[in-house]
LOMARDO-593864 format. One record per residue: residue number from 1; residue in three letters; x, y, z of N, C-alpha, C in turn. Coordinates in pm, 1 decimal. Each point is the difference from the previous one (the first is absolute). Example, Ala and Ser with C-alpha at 12.3 -4.5 7.8 and 13.67 -1.06 7.14 Angstrom:
// residues 2
1 | ALA | 1319.0 | -569.0 | 780.0 | -89.0 | 119.0 | 0.0 | 90.0 | 120.0 | 0.0
2 | SER | -35.0 | 105.0 | -72.0 | 82.0 | 119.0 | 6.0 | -77.0 | 109.0 | 73.0
END
This chain:
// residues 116
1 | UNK | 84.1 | -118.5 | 0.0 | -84.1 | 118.5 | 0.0 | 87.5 | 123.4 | 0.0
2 | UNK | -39.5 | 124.9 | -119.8 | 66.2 | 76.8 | 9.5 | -93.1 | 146.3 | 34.6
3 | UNK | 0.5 | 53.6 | 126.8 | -17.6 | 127.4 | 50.7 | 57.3 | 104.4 | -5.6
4 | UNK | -120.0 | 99.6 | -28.4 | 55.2 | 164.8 | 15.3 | -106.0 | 72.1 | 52.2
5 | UNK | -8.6 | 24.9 | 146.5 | -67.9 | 114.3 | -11.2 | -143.5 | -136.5 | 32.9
6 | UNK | -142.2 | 67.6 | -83.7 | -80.1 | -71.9 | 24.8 | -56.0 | -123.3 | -115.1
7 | UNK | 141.0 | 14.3 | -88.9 | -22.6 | -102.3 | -122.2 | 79.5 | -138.9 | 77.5
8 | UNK | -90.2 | -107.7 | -40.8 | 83.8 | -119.5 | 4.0 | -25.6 | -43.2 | -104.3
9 | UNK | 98.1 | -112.5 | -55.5 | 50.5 | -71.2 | -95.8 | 7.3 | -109.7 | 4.1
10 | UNK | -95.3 | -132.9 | -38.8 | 56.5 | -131.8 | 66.0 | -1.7 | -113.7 | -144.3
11 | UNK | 120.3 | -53.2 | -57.5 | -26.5 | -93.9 | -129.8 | 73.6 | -74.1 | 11.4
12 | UNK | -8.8 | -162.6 | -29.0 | 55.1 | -107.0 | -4.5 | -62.1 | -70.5 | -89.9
13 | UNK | 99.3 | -59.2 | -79.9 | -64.5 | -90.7 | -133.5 | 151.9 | -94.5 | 14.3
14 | UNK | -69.2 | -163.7 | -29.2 | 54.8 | -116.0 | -5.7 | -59.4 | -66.8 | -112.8
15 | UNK | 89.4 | -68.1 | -88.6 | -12.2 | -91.5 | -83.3 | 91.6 | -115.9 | -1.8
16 | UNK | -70.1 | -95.8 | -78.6 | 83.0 | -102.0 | -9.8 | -10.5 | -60.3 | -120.2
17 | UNK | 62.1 | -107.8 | -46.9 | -1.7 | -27.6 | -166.7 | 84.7 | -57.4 | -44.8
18 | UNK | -19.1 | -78.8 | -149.6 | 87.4 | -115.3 | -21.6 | 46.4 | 7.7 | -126.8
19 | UNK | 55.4 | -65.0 | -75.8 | 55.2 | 24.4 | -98.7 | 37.5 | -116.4 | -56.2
20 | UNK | -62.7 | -74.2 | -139.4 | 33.5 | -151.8 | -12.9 | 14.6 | -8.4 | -182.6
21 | UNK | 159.2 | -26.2 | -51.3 | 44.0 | -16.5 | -78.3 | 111.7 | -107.5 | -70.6
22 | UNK | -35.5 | -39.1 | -92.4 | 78.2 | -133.3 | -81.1 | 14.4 | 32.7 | -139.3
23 | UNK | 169.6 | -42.0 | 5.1 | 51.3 | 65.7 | -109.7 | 5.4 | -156.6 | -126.0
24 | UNK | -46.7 | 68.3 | -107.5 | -9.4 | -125.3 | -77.8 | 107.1 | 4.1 | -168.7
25 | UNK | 71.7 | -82.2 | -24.3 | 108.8 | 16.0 | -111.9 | -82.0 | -106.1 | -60.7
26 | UNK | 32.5 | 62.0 | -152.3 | -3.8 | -102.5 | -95.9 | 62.8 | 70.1 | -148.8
27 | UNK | 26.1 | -42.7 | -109.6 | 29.4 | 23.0 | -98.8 | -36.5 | 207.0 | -53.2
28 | UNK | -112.3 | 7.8 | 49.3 | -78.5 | 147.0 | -32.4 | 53.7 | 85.1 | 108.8
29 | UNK | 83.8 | -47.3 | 83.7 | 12.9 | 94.3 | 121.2 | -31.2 | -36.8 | 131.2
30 | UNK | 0.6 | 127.4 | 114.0 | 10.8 | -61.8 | 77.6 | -201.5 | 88.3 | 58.0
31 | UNK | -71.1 | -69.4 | 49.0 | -149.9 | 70.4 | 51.8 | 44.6 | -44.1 | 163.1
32 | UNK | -77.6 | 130.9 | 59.2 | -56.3 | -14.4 | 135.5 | -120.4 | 49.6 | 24.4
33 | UNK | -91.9 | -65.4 | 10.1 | -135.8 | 53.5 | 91.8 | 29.5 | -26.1 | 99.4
34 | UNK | -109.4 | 110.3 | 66.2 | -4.8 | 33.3 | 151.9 | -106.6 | 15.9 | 56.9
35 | UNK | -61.1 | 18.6 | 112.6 | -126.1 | -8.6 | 81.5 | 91.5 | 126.9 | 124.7
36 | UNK | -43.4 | 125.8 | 23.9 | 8.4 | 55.8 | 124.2 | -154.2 | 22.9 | 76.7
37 | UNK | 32.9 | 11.7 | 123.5 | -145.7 | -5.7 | 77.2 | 56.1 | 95.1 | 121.2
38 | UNK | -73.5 | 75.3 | -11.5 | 1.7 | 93.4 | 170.5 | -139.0 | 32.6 | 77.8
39 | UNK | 40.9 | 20.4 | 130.8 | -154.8 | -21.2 | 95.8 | 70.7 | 129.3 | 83.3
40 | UNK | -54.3 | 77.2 | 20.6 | 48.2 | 121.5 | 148.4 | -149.5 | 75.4 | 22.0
41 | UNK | 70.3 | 62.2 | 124.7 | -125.7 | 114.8 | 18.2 | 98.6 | 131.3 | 69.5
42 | UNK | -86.6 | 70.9 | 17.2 | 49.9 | 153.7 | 67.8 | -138.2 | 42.3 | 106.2
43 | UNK | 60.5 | 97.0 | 107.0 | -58.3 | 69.5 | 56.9 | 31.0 | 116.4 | 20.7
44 | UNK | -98.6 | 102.2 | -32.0 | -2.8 | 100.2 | 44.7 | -43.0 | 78.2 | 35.0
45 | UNK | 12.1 | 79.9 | 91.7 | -44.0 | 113.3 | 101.1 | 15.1 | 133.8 | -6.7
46 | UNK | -69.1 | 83.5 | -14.6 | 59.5 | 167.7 | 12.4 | -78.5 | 39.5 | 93.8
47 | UNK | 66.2 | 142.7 | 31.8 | -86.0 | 41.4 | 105.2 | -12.2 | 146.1 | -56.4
48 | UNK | -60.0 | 117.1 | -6.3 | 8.0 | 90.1 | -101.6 | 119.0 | 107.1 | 24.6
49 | UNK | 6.2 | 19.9 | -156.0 | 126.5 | 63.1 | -82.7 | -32.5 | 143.3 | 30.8
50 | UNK | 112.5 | 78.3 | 8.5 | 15.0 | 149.6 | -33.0 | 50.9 | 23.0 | -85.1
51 | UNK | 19.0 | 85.2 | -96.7 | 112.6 | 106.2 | -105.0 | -41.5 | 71.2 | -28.8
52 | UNK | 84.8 | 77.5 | -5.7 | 21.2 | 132.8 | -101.1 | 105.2 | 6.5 | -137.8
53 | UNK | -66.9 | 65.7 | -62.1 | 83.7 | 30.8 | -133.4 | 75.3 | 151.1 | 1.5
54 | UNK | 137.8 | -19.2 | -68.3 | 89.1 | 94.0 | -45.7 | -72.4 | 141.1 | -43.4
55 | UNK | -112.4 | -30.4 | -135.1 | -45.6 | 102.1 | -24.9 | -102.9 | 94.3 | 30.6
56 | UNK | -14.5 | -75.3 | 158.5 | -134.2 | 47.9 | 76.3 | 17.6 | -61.1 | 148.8
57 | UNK | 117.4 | 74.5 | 86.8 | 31.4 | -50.7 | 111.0 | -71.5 | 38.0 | 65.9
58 | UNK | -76.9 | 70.2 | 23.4 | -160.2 | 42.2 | 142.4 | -90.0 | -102.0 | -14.5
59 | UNK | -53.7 | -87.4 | -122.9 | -59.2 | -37.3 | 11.2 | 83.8 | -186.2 | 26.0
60 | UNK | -137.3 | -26.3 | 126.2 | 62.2 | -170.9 | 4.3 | -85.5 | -114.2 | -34.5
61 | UNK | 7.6 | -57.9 | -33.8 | -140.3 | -55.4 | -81.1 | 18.1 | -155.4 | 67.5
62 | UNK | -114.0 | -89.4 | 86.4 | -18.6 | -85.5 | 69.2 | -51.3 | -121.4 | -56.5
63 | UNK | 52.4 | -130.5 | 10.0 | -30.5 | -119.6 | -100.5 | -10.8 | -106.9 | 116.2
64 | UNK | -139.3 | -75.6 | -45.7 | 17.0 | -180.8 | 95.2 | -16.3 | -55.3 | -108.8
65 | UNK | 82.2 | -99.3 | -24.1 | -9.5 | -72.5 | -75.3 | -121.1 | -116.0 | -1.3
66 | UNK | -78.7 | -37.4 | -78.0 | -93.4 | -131.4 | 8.8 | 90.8 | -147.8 | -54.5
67 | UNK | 116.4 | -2.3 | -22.3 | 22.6 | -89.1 | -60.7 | 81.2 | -113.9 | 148.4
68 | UNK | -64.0 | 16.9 | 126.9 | 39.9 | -62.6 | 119.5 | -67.9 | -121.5 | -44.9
69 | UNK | 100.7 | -135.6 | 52.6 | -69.7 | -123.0 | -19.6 | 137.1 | -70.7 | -40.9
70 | UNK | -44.3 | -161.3 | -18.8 | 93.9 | -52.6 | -28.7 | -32.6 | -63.5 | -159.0
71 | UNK | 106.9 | -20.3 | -76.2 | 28.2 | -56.7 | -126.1 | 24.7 | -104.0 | -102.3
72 | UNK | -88.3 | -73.8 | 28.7 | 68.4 | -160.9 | -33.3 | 37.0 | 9.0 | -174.7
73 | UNK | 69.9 | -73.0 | -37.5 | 66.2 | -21.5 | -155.8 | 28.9 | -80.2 | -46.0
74 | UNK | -12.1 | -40.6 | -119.0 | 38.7 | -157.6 | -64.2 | 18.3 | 103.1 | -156.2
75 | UNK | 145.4 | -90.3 | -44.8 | 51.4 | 4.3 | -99.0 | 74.8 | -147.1 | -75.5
76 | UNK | -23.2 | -19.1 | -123.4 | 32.0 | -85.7 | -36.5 | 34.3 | -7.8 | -168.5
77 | UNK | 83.6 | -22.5 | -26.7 | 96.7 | 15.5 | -140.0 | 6.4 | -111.4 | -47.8
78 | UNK | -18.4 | -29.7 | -130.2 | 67.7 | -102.0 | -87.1 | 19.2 | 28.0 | -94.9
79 | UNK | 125.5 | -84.3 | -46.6 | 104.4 | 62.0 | -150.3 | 96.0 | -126.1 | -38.4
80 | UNK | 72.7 | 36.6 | -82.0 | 75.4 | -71.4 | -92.1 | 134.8 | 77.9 | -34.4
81 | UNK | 121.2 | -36.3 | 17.0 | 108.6 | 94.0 | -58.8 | 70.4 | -94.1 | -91.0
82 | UNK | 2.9 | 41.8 | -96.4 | 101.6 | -104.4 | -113.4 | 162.1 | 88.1 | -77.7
83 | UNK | 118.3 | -85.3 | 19.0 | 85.1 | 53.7 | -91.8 | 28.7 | -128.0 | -99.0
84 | UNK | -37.9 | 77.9 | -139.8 | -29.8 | -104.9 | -112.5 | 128.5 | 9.6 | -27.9
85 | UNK | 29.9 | -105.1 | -55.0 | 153.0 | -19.2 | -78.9 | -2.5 | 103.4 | -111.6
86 | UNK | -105.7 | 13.9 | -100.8 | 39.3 | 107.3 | -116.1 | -7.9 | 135.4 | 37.9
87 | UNK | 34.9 | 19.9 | 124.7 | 60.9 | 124.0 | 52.1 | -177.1 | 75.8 | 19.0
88 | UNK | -83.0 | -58.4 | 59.1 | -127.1 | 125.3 | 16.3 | -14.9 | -88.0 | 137.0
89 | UNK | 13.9 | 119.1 | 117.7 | -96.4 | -80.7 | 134.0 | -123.5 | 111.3 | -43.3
90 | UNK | -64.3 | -71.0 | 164.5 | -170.8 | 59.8 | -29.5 | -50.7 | -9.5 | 190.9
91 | UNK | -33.0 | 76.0 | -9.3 | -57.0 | -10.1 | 176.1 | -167.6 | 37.0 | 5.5
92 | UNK | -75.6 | -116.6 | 37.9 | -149.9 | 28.6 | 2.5 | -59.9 | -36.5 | 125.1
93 | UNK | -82.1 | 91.7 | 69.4 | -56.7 | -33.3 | 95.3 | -130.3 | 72.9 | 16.5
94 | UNK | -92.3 | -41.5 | 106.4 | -138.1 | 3.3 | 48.8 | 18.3 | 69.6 | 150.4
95 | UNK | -58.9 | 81.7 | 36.5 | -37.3 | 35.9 | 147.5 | -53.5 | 28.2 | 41.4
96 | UNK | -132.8 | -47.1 | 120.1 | -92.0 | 56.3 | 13.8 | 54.3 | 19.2 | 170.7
97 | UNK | -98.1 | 116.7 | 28.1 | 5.5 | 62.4 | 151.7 | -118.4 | 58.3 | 35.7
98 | UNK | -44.3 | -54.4 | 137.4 | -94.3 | 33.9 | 81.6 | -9.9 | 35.3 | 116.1
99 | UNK | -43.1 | 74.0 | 36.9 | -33.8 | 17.8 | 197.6 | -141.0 | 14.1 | 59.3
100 | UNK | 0.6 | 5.2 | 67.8 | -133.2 | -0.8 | 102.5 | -74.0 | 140.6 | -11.7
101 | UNK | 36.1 | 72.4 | -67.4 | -96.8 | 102.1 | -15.2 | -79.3 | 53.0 | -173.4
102 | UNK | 9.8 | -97.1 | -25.6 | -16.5 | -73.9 | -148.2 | 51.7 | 93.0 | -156.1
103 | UNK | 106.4 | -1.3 | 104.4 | 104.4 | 23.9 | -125.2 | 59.2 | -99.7 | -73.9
104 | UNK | 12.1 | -1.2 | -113.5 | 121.5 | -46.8 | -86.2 | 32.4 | 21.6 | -126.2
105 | UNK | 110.1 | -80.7 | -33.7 | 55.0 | 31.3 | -101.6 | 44.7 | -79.3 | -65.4
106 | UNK | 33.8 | -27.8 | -161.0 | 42.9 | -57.4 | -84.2 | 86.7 | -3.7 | -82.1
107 | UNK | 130.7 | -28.3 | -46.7 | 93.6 | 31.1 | -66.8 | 52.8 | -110.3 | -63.1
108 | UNK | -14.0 | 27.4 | -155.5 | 60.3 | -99.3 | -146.7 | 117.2 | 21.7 | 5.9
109 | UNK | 101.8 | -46.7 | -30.7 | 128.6 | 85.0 | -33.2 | 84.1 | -85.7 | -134.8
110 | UNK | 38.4 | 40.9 | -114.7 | 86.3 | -93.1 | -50.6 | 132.0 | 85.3 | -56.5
111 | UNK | 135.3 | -51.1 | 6.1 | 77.6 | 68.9 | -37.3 | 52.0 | -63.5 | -91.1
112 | UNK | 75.6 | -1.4 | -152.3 | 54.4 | -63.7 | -51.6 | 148.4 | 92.3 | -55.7
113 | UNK | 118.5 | -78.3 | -6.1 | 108.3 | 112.3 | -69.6 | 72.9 | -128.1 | -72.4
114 | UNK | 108.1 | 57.2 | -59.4 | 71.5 | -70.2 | -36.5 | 171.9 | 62.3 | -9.3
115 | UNK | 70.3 | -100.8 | 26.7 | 164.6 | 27.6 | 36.6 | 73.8 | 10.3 | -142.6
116 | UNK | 86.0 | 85.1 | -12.0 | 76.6 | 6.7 | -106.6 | 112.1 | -70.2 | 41.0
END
């Protein structure tokens, strides 16, 4: 908890998570898919804010935050990384993310290059 005055401050967030990959050779190169998975949460607390701004120091303008509560989260990735023998790797993956306040999110990703 961080105090000033009559603001307190209180946040803690823990996660945990795994990471599971096998690397595979054959004639075309070498592929790895992967599976990541994470689980955490956060808490947090305020107690209300003061400030003032530079371009208007008389005035102080007073904030409570509503976003008190705790945070649960799940994230989870899957992909593929390949370096092909005819000189092109490629990195593709999936990710979706959620929490308890029904957020989330989704992310495609594919990268492809090739080595001179």
């Amino acid at each position: 908890t961080v105090s000033y005055g009559e603001d307190h401050i209180t946040n803690g967030t823990i996660s945990v998570g795994s990471k599971i990959n096998k690397k595979y050779t054959n004639e075309k190169g070498l592929f790895i898919p992967f599976a990541n998975v994470e689980v955490g949460g956060s808490m947090v607390r305020h107690g209300i804010s003061e400030a003032y701004y530079n371009s208007n120091p008389s005035t102080i303008s007073y904030y409570k935050s509503s976003a008190d509560g705790t945070n649960i989260h799940t994230n989870f990735e899957l992909g593929m990384k390949a370096n092909l023998n005819n000189a092109w790797n490629m990195d593709l993956k999936i990710n979706q993310y959620n929490n308890n306040n029904d957020e989330s999110a989704q992310n495609l990703s594919a990268m492809f290059n090739r080595r001179f």
